[in-house]
C-alpha positions as CSV (number, residue, x, y, z in Angstrom):
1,X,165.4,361.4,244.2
2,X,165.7,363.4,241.0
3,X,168.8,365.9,241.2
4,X,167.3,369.4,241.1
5,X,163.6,368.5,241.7
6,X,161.5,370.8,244.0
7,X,159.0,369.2,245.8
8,X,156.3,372.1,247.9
9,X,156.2,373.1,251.4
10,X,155.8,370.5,254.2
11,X,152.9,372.3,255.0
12,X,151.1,371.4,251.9
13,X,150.7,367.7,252.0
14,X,147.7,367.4,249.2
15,X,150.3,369.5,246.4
16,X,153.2,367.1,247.1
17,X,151.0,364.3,246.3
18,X,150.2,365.4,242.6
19,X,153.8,365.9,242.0
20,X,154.9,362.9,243.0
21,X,151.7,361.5,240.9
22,X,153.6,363.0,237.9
23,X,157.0,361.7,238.8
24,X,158.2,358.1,236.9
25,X,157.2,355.8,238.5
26,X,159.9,352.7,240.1
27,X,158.7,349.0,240.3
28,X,159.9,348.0,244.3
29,X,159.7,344.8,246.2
30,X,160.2,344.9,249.7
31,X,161.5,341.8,251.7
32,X,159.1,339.8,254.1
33,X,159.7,337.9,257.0
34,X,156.7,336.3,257.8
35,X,154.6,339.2,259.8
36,X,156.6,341.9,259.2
37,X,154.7,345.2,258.6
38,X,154.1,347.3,255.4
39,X,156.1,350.3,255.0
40,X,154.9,354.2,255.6
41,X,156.9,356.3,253.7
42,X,156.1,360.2,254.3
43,X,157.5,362.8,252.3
44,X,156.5,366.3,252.6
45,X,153.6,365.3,255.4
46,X,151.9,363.1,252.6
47,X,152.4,359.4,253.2
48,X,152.8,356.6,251.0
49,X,151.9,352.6,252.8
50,X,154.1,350.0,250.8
51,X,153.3,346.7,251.6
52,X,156.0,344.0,251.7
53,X,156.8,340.8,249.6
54,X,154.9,342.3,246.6
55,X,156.2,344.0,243.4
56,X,154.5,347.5,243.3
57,X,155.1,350.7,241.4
58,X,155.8,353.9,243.6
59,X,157.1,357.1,242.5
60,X,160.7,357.6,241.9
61,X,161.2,360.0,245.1
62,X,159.9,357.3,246.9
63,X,162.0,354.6,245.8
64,X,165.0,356.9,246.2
65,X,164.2,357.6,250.3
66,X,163.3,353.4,250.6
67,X,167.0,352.7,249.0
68,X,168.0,355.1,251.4
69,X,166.6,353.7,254.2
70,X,167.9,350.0,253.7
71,X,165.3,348.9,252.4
72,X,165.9,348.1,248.7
């Protein structure tokens, strides 16, 4: 996540999702292993499904709480 950034109350799930529509956006791939599910990814109450073994573009806060997680 960016250093500094403010994202709006938890309670406001539809406001979170335009600023992380403004936000740079990070190309991901997440590993598969066959079957293995896409990847929900909520951040404020507004959720983000990334699907596995494909490149995609998410925003940057996004990217930062998959690294987190283990997963990139």
């Amino acid at each position: 996540m960016t250093a500094g950034k403010k994202l709006p109350a938890p309670d406001d799930p539809a406001r979170t999702g335009e600023v992380l529509a403004q936000e740079p956006r990070v190309l991901v791939r997440l590993a598969s292993a066959g079957e293995d599910p896409p990847v929900d990814v909520g951040v404020n109450g507004y959720w983000i499904r990334v699907p596995r073994g494909e490149t995609v573009e998410v925003p940057e806060t996004v990217a930062g709480l998959l690294a987190h997680a283990g997963y990139l």
